[in-house]
C-alpha positions as CSV (number, residue, x, y, z in Angstrom):
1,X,-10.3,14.7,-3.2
2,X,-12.3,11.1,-4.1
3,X,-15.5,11.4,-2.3
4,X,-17.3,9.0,-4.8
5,X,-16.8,6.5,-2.3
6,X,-19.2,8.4,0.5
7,X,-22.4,7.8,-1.6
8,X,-22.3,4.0,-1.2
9,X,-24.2,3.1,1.5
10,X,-22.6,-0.2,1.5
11,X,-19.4,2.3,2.5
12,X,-21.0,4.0,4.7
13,X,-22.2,1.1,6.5
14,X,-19.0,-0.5,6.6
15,X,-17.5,2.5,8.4
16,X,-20.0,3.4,10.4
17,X,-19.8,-0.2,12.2
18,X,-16.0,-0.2,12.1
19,X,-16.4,3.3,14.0
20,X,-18.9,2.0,16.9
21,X,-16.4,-1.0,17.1
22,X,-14.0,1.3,18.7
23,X,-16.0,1.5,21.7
24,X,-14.5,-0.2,24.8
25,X,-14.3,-3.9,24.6
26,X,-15.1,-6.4,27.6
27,X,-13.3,-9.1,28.5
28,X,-14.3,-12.6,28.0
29,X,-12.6,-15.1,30.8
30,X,-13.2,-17.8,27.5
31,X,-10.1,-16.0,25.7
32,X,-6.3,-15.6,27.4
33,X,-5.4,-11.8,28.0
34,X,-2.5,-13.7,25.7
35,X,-4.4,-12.8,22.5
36,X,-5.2,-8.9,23.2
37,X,-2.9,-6.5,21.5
38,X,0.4,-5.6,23.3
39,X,2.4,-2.5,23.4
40,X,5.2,-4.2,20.7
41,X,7.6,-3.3,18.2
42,X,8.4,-5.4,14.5
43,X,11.3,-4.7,12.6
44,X,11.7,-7.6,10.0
45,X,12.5,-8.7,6.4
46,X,9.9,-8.7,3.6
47,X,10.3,-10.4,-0.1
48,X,7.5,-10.3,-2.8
49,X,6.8,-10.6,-6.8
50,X,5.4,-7.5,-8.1
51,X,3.4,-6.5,-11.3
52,X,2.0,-3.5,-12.7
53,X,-0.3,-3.3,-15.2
54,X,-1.6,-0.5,-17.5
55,X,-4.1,-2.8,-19.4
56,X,-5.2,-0.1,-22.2
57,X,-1.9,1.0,-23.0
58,X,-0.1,-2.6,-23.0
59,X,2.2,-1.6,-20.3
60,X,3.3,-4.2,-17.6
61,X,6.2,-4.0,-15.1
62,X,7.3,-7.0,-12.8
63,X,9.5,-7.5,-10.8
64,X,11.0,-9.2,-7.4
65,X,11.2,-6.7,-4.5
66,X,13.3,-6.8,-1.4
67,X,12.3,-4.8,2.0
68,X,12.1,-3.7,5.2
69,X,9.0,-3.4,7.7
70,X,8.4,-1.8,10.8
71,X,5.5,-1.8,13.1
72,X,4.6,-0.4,16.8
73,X,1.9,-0.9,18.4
74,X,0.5,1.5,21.5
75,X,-1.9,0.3,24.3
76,X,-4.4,3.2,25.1
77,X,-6.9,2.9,28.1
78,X,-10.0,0.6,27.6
79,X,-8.8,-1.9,25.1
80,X,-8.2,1.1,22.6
81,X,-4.5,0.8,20.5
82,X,-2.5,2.8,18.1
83,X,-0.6,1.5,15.1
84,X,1.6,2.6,13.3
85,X,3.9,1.1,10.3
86,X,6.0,1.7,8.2
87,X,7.4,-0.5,4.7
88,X,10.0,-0.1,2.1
89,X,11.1,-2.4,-1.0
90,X,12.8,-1.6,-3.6
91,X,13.5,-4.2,-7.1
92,X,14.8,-3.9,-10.8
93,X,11.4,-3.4,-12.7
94,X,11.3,-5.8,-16.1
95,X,9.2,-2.9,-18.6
96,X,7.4,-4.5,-21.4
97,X,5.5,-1.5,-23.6
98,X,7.2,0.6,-26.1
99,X,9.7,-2.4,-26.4
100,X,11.7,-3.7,-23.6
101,X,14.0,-2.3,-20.8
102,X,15.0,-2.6,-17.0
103,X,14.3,0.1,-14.9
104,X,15.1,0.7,-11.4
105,X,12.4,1.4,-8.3
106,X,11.3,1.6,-4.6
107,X,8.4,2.6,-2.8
108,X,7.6,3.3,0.9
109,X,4.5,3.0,2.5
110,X,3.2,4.5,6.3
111,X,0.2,4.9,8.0
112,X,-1.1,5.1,11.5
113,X,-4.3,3.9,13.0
114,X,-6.6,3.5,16.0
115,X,-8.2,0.4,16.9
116,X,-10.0,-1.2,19.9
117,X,-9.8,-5.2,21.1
118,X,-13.0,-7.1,21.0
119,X,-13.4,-10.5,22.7
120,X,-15.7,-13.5,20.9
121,X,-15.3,-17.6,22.4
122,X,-12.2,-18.3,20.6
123,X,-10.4,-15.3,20.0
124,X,-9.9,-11.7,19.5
125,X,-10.7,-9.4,17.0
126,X,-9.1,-5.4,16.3
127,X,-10.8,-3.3,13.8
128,X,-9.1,0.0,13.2
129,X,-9.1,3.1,10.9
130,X,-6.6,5.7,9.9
131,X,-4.8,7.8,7.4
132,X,-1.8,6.2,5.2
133,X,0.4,7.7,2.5
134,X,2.2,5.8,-0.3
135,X,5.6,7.6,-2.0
136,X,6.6,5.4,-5.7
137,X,9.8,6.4,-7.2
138,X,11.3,4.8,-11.0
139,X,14.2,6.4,-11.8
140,X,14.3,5.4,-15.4
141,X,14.7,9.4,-17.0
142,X,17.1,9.3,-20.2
143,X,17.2,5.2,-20.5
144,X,16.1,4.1,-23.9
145,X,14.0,0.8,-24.4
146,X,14.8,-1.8,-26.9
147,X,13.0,-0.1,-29.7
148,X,14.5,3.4,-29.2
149,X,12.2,4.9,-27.0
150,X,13.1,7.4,-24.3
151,X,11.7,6.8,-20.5
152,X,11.1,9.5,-17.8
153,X,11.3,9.0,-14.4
154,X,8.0,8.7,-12.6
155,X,6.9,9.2,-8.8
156,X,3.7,8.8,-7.4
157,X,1.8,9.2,-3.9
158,X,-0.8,8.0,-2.3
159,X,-3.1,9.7,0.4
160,X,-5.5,7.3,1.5
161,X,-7.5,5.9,4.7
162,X,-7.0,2.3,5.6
163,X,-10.2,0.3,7.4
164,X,-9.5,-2.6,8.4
165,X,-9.1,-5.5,11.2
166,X,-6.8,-8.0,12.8
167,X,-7.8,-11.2,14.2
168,X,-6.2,-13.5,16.3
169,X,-6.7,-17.1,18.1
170,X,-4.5,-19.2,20.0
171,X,-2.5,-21.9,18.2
172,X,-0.5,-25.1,19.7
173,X,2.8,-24.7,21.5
174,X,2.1,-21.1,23.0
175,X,2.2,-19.4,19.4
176,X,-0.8,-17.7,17.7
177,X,-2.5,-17.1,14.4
178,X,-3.0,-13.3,13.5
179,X,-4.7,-12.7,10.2
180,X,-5.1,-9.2,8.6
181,X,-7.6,-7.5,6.3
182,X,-7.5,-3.9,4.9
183,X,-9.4,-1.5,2.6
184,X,-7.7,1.3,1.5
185,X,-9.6,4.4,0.7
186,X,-7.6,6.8,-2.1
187,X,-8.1,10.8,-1.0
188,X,-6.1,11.8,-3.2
189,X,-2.8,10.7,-5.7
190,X,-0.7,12.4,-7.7
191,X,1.4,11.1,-10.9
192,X,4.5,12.8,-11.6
193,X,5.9,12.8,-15.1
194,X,9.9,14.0,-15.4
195,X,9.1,14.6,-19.1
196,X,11.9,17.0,-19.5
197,X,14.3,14.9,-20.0
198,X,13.2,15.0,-23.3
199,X,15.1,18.4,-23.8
200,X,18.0,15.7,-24.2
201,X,16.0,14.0,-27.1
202,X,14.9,16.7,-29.9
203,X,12.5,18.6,-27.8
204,X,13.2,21.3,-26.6
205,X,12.0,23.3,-23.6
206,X,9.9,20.2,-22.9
207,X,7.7,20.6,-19.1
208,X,7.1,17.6,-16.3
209,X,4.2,16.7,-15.9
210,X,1.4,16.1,-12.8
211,X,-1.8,14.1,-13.2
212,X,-3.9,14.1,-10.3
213,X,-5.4,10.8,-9.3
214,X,-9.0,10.7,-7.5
215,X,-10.4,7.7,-8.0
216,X,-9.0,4.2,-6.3
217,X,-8.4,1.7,-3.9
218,X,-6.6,-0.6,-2.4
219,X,-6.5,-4.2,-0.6
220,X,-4.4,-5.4,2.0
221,X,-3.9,-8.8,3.5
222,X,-1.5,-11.5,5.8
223,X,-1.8,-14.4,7.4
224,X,0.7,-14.6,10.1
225,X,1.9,-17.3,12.3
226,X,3.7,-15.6,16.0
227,X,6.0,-17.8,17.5
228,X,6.6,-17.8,21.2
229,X,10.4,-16.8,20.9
230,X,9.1,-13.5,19.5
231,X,9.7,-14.3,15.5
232,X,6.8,-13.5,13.0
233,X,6.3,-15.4,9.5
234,X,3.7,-15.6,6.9
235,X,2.7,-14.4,3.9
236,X,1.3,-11.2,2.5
237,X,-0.7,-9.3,-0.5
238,X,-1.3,-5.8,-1.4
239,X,-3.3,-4.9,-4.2
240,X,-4.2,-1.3,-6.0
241,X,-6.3,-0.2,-8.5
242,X,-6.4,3.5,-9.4
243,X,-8.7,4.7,-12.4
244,X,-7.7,7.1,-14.9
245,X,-5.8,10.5,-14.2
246,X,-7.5,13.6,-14.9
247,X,-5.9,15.8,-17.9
248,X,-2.9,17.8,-17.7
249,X,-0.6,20.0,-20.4
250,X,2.7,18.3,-21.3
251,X,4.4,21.7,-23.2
252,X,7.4,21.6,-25.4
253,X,8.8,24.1,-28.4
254,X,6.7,23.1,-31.1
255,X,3.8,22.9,-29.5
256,X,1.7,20.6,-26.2
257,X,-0.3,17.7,-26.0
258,X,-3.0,16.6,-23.3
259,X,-1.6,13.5,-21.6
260,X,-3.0,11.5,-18.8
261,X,-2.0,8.4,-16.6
262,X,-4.0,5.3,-17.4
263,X,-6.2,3.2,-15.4
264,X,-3.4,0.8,-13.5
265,X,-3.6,-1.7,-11.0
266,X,-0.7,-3.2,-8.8
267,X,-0.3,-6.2,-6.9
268,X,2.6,-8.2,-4.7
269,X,2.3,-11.6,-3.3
270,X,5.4,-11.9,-0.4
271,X,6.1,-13.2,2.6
272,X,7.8,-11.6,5.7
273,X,10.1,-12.4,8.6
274,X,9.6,-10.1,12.2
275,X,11.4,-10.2,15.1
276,X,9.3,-8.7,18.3
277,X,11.6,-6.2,20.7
């Protein structure tokens, strides 16, 4: 489990007043009841460019991802909410490394939170806090790359806590401006390496492998315009950096090696469609 983050008192701080923020709110008669967060469901359309990077290892991966989103939201009693969402895209990586190749992928994400309203002159504001998890699967085992290398498939998760708020404030026409911003807090990842496939390629009795993952983060934003009609558009990012792996024992016939996954960072700039029911 990452606890590095803990012994920042910036960390700490931010927390602490994102906790006390749940307290119960009180209304403002400045701001319409219009703004406060709504029991609601979102299913909609997302579509983003994606890149991962392995910088030391001169490994990238891009590629355009197409997906589905879902959210519901939960009124509680005192201005309190729950949230919770769920996402999944999947898109044709383009590899560049050990020469060249395209390799298939999806991911789904999901977390659920607890937030509280709070009311300032010209609009509302909902921090929250709660516990996500991230599934990765690239099913590339037994593909060779342009150079004759072999690639393995590779999942990997995420358990992490997202902190973070919405805001919102009125815009013309009856519609309304909700921006989001998140911190993601990695507990814990694992990086799973279907090595054995190389039994197919000269060695024999070859092991998977698992690298666990401790150190990270992530960042999470949208800027969304609500229409009246119940439609949601804007666009979104989401952004993860994850430091090196810890050291695990790929075995094989002949002998085993010490392999680890590098420091990597990922990042998606999309835009997405929701329809309210």
């Amino acid at each position: 489990m990452n606890t590095s983050w803990m012994t920042k008192p910036s960390h700490w701080l931010y927390t602490a007043l994102l906790l006390a923020a749940l307290a119960p709110a009180h209304a403002d008669s400045l701001v319409s009841n219009y703004l406060r967060t709504r029991d609601a469901q979102e299913l909609g359309l997302t579509i983003s460019s994606y890149s991962y990077q392995e910088p030391s290892a001169s490994v990238s991966m891009t590629a355009i991802n197409y997906g589905l989103e879902y959210q519901k939201t939960s009124l509680l009693r005192d201005g309190k909410f729950v949230l919770a969402g769920i996402d999944y895209a999947t898109g044709t990586d383009q590899y560049s490394g050990s020469g060249t190749l395209s390799v298939p992928k999806y991911y789904y994400n999901g977390k659920i939170a607890i937030g509280a309203d709070w009311a300032y002159r010209s609009g509302i504001i909902s921090p929250y806090i709660g516990l996500g998890y991230r599934f990765l699967n690239q099913t590339g085992g037994g593909l060779t790359t342009s150079t004759g290398d072999v690639m393995y498939d590779r999942q990997s998760t995420y358990l992490y806590i997202p902190v973070g708020f919405k805001q919102r404030s009125l815009t013309g026409g009856g519609g309304l401006f909700e921006s989001t911003f998140e911190l993601d807090y990695l507990v814990s990842g694992n990086q799973f390496s279907g090595l054995s496939v190389m039994n197919n390629f000269g060695k024999s009795s070859s092991s998977d492998v698992n690298n666990r993952q401790t150190s990270g983060y992530g960042l999470n934003a949208s800027f969304i315009y609500k229409r009246p009609d119940g439609w949601s558009l804007g666009p979104y990012w989401k952004y993860w950096n994850i430091s090196f792996s810890d050291l695990a024992t790929w075995t094989y016939t002949t002998g085993s090696t010490s392999v680890y996954e590098p420091a990597n960072t990922t990042e998606e700039f999309g835009f997405k469609a929701l329809y309210q029911f």
